[in-house]
TORVEXTI-306859 format. One record per residue (C-alpha): residue number from 1; residue in one letter; x negated, y, z negated. Coordinates in Angstrom, 1 decimal, always signed. Example, Ala and Ser with C-alpha at 12.3 -4.5 7.8 and 13.67 -1.06 7.14 Angstrom:
<rs>
num, residuo, c1, c2, c3
1, A, -12.3, -4.5, -7.8
2, S, -13.7, -1.1, -7.1
</rs>
This chain:
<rs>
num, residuo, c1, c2, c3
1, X, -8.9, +16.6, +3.0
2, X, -7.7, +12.9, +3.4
3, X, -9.2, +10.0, +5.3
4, X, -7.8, +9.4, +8.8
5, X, -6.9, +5.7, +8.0
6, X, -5.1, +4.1, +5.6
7, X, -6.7, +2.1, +2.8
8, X, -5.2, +0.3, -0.1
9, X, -6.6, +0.3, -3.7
10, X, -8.4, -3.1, -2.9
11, X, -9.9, -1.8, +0.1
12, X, -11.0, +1.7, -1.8
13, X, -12.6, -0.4, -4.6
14, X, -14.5, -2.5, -1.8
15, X, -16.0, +0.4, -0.3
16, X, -16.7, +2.5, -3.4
17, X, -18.3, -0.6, -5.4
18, X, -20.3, -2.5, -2.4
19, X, -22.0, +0.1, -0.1
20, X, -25.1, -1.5, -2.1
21, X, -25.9, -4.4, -4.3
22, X, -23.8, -7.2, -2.5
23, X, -24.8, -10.5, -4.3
24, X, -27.3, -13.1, -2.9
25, X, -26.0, -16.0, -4.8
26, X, -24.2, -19.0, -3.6
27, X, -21.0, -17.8, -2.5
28, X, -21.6, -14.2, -2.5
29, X, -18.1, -13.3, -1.5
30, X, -16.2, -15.0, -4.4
31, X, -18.2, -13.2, -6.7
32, X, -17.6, -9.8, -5.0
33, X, -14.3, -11.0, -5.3
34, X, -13.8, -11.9, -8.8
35, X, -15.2, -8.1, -9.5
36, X, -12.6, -7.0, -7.1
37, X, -9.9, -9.2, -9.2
38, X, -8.6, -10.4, -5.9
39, X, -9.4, -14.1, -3.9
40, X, -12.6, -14.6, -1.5
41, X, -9.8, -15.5, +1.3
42, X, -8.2, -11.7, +1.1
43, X, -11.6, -10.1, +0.7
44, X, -12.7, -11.6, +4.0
45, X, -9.9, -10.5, +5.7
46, X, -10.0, -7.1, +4.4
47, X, -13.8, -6.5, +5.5
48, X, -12.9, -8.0, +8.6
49, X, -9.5, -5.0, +9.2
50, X, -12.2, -2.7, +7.9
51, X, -14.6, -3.3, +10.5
52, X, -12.2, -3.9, +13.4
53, X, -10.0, -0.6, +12.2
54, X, -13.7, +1.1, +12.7
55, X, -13.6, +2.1, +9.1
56, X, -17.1, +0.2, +8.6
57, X, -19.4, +0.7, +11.0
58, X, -21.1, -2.5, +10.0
59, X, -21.9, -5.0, +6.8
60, X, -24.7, -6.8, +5.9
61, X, -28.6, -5.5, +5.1
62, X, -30.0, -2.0, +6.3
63, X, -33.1, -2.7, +7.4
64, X, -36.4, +0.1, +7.1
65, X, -37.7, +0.1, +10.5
66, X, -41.3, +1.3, +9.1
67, X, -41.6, -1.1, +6.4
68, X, -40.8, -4.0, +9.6
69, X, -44.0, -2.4, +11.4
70, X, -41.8, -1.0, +13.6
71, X, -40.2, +2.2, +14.0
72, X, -37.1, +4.3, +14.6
73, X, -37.8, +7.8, +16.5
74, X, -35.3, +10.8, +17.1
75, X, -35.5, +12.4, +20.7
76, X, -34.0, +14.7, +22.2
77, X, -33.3, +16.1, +25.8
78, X, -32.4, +19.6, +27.6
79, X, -29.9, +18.3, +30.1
80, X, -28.4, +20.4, +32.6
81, X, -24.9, +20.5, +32.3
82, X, -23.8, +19.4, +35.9
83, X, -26.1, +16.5, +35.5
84, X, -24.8, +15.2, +31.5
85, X, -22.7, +12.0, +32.5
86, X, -25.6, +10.7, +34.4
87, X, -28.2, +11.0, +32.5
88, X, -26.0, +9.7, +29.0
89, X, -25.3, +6.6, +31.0
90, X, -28.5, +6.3, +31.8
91, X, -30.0, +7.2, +28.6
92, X, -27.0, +4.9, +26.4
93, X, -27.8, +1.8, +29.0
94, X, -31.1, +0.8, +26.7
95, X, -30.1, -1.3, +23.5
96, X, -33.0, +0.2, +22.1
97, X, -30.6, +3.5, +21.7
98, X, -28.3, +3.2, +18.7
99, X, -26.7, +6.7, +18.6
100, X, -27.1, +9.4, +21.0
101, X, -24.8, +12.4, +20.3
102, X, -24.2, +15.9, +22.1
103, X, -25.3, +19.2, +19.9
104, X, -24.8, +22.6, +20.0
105, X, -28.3, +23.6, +21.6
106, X, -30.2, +24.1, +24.9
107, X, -31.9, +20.7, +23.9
108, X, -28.2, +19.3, +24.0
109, X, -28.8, +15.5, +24.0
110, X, -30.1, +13.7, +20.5
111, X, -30.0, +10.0, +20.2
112, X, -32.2, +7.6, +18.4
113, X, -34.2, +4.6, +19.5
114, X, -35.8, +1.6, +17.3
115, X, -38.2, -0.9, +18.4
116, X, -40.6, -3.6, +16.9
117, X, -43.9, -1.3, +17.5
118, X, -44.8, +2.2, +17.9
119, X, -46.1, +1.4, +20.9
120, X, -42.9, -0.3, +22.2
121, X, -41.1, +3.4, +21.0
122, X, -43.6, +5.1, +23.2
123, X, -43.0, +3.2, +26.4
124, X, -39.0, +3.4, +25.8
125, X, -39.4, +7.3, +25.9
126, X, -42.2, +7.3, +28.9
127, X, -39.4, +5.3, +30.2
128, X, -36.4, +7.3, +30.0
129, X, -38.3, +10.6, +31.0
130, X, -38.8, +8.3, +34.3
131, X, -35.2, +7.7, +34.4
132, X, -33.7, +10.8, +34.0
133, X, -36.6, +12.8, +35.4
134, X, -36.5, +15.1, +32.5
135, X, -38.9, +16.0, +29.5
136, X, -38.2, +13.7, +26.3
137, X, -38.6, +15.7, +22.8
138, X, -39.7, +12.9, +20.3
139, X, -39.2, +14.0, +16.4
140, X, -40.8, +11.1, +14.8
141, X, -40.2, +11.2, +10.8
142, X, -43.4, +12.7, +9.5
143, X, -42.5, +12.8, +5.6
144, X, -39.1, +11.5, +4.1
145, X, -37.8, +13.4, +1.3
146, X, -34.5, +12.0, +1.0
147, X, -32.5, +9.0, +2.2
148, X, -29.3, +7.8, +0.9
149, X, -25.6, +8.8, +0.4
150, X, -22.5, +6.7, -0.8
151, X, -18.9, +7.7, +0.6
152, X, -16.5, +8.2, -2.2
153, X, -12.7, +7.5, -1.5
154, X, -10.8, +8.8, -4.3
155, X, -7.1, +7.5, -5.1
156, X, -5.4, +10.3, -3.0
157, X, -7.2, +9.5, -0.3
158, X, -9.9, +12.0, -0.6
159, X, -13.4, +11.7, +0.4
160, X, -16.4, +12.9, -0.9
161, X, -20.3, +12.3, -0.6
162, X, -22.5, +10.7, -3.5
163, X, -25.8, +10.7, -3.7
164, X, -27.5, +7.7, -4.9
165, X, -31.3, +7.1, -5.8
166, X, -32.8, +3.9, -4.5
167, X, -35.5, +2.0, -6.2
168, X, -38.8, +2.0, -4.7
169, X, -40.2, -1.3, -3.4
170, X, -41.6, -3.5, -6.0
171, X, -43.9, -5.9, -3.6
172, X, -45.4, -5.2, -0.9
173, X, -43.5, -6.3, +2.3
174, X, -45.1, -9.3, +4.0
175, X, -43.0, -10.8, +7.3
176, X, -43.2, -13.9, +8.8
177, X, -41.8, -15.4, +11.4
178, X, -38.6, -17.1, +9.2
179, X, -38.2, -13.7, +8.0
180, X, -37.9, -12.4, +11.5
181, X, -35.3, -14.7, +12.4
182, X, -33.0, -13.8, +9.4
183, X, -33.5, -10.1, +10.6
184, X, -32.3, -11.0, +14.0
185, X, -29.5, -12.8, +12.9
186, X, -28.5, -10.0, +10.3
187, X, -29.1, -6.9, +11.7
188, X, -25.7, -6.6, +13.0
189, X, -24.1, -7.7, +9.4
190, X, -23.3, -10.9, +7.7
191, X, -21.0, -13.7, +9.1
192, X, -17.8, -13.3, +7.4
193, X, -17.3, -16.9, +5.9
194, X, -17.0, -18.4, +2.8
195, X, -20.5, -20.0, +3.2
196, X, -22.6, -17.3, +5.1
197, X, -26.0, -18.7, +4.7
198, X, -24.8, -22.0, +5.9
199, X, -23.7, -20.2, +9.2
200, X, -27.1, -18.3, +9.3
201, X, -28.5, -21.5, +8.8
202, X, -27.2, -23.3, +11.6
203, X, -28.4, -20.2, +13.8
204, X, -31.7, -20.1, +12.7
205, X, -32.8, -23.1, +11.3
206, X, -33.4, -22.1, +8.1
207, X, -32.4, -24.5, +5.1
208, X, -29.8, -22.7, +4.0
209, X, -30.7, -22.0, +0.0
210, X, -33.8, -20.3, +1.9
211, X, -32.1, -17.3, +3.3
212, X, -30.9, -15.3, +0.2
213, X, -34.1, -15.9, -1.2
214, X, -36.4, -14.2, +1.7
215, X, -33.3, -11.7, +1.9
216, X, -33.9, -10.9, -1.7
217, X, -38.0, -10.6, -1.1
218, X, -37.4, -8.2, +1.9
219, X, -35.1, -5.7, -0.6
220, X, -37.3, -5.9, -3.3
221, X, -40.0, -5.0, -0.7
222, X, -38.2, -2.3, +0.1
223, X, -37.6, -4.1, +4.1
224, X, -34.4, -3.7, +3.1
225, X, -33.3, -0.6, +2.0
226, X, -29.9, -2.1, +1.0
227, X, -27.2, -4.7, +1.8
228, X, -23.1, -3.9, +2.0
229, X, -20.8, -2.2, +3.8
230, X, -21.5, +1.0, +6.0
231, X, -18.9, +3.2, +6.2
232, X, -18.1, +5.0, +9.2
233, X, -17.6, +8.6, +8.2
234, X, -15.7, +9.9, +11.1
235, X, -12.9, +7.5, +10.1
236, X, -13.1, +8.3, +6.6
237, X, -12.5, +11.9, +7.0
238, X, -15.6, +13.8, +7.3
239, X, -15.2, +14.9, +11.1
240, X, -17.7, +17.2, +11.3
241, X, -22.0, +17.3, +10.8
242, X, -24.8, +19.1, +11.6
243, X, -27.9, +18.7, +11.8
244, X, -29.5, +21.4, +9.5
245, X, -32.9, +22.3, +11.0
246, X, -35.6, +25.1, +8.8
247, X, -38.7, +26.5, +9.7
248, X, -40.6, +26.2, +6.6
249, X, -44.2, +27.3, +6.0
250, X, -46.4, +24.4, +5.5
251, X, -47.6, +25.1, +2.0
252, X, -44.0, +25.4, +0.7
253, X, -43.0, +22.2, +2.4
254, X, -42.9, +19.4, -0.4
255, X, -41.8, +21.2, -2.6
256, X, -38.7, +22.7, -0.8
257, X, -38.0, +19.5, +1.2
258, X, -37.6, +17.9, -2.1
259, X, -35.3, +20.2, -3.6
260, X, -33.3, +20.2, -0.4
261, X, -33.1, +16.7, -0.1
262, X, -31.6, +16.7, -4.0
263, X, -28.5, +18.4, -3.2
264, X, -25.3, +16.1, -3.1
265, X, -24.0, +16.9, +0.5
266, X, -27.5, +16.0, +2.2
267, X, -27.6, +12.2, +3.4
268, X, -31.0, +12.5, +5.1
269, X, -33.7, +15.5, +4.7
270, X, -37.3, +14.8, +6.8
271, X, -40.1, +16.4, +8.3
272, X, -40.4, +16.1, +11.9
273, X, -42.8, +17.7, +14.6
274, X, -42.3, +21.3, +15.5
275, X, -42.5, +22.1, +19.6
276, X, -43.7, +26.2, +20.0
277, X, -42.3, +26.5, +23.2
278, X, -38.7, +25.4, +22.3
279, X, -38.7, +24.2, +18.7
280, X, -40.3, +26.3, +15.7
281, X, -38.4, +23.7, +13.0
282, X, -40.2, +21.2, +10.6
283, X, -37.5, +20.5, +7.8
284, X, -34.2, +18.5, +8.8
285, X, -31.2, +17.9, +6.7
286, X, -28.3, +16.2, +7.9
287, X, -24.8, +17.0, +6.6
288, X, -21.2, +15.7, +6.7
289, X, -18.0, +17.3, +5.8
290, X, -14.1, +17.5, +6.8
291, X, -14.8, +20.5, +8.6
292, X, -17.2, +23.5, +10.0
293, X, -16.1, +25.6, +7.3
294, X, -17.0, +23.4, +4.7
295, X, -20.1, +22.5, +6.5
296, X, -20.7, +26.1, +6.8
297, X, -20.6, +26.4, +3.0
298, X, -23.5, +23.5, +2.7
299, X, -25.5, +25.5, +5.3
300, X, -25.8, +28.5, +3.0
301, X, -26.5, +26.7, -0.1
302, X, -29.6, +25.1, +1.5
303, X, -30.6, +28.8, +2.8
304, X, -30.2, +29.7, -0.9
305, X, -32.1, +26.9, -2.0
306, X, -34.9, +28.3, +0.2
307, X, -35.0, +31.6, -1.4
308, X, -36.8, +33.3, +0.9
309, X, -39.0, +31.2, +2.5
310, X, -37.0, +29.9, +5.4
311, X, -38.5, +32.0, +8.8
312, X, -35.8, +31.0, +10.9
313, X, -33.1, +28.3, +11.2
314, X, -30.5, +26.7, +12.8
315, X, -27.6, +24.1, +12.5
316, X, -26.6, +21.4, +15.9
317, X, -23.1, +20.8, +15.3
318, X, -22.3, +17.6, +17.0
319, X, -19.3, +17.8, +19.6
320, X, -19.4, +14.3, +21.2
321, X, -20.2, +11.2, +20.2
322, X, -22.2, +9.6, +23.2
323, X, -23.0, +5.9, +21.7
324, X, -23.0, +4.7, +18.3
325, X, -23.9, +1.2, +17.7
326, X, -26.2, -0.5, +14.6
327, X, -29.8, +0.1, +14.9
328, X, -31.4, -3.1, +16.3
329, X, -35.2, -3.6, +16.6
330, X, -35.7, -4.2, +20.1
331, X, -39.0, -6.2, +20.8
332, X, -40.4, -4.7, +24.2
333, X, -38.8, -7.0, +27.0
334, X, -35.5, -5.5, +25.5
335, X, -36.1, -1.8, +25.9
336, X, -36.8, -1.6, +29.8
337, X, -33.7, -0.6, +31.0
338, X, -33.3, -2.0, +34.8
339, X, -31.3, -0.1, +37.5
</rs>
């Protein structure tokens, strides 16, 4: 199945070459450019229509929560159905929540909140059950097994999913407060000027030859997981995701999470915290595709994968998306939200 926008072959090779490994040289766009065989005037312009067409979410670094000393926690709620609008307006108001879907399950709300400290994450979520007056579910990531997937347009306009294998961090990361500023000025992506850092520069103060060279410390720390453009995949074509979830015995867990977390379709495979009353599932795998059938496909080559050691599981389809911004680290006078 084709994308639901249209893209020329510039555009294609944009998003297929840089979803990683954007250059921190001088003038990082003329070199993407002269890859691209095209001028650093057009290739502005065209990341710009891809980001206001909503074909990239964003462009710039992805930034690793953890690795910050922060965190980013997945929570969910059981919202009664006469009371949904309020309690998504209520629950979207704090720009601490970056997406916040409904799924296909008696715990019907999922969104995801970031902050600068654990403890920050814990207030947010005493916080909203204040608000809303209903129990928050938090499914902090206990054990990553896989993180990563490229979006492939082909030259008919297909799209599929690529897995990609990121190198682990070769220092250890150590933040200051210059890197701190370059985070809050990049989180949401990278001026779109011929002379970024200069930009960046003026907004935080920072000589400007400095700022590729913490940005380049902070991916080889692994603070950034990567830096480019982030597609969004609704707009590319795949329409339709679910969150995967398996109750897998503990003793079988690494090594089945892994092989999970191998398989091409899978962008994100953790362990997360299991709630008896409601919620018997450790392993989570998210998938994308075109459709529930060919989601449905995925499904049943992870339960082969399994091979017998699955107890019981399940797959949230998502049917509306409720917010979807950038995650931001929110330091904690941001995440109160005020009537």
């Amino acid at each position: 199945m084709s994308l639901n926008c249209e893209l020329d072959v510039l555009e294609r090779r944009f998003i297929n070459r840089y979803q990683g490994g954007f250059p921190l040289s001088g003038k990082p766009y003329h070199v993407v450019a002269a890859t691209l065989g095209t001028t650093e005037t057009t290739l502005i312009s065209r990341i710009r229509k891809l980001l206001d067409s909503g074909v990239l979410s964003r462009f710039g670094p992805l930034y690793d929560a953890k690795r910050l000393g922060g965190d980013v926690v997945l929570a969910a709620l059981r919202v009664p159905e006469n009371d949904f609008d309020r309690v998504s307006q209520q629950v979207n108001a704090y720009s601490s929540v970056a997406h916040n879907y409904r799924r296909q399950h008696e715990l019907n709300m999922w969104f995801v909140v970031s902050a600068e400290t654990p403890e920050v994450i814990s207030r947010t979520l005493e916080d909203i059950g204040r608000q809303t007056g209903l129990r928050v579910y938090g499914f902090p990531k206990l054990r990553e097994f896989y993180l990563g997937l490229w979006f492939q347009v082909n030259g008919d306009d297909s799209v599929e999913t690529v897995p990609i294998k990121l190198s682990p961090p070769s220092e250890n990361p150590q933040i200051d407060a210059i890197d701190k500023k370059i985070i809050a000025a990049t989180q949401e992506g990278f001026p779109l000027t011929p002379a970024p850092w200069d930009m960046l520069a003026k907004e935080t103060g920072i000589p400007a030859e400095r700022i590729p060279e913490r940005l380049a410390r902070m991916l080889r720390s692994g603070v950034i997981r990567r830096i480019g453009a982030i597609p969004n995949h609704y707009r590319l074509g795949l329409r339709s995701n679910a969150m995967t979830v398996w109750d897998i015995p503990d003793e079988h867990l690494q090594e089945l999470g892994s092989r999970v977390g191998q398989l091409p379709f899978v962008s994100h495979c953790y362990e997360r915290p299991r709630y008896p009353e409601i919620w018997p599932y450790n392993l989570f795998a998210m998938v994308h595709g075109h459709n529930r059938a060919e989601v449905a496909g995925m499904i049943d080559r992870i339960s082969a994968e399994l091979k017998g050691h699955c107890r019981s599981h399940d797959a949230l389809y998502s049917t509306e998306i409720l917010k979807k911004t950038g995650l931001r680290l929110q330091s904690e006078r941001e995440t109160t939200c005020l009537d």
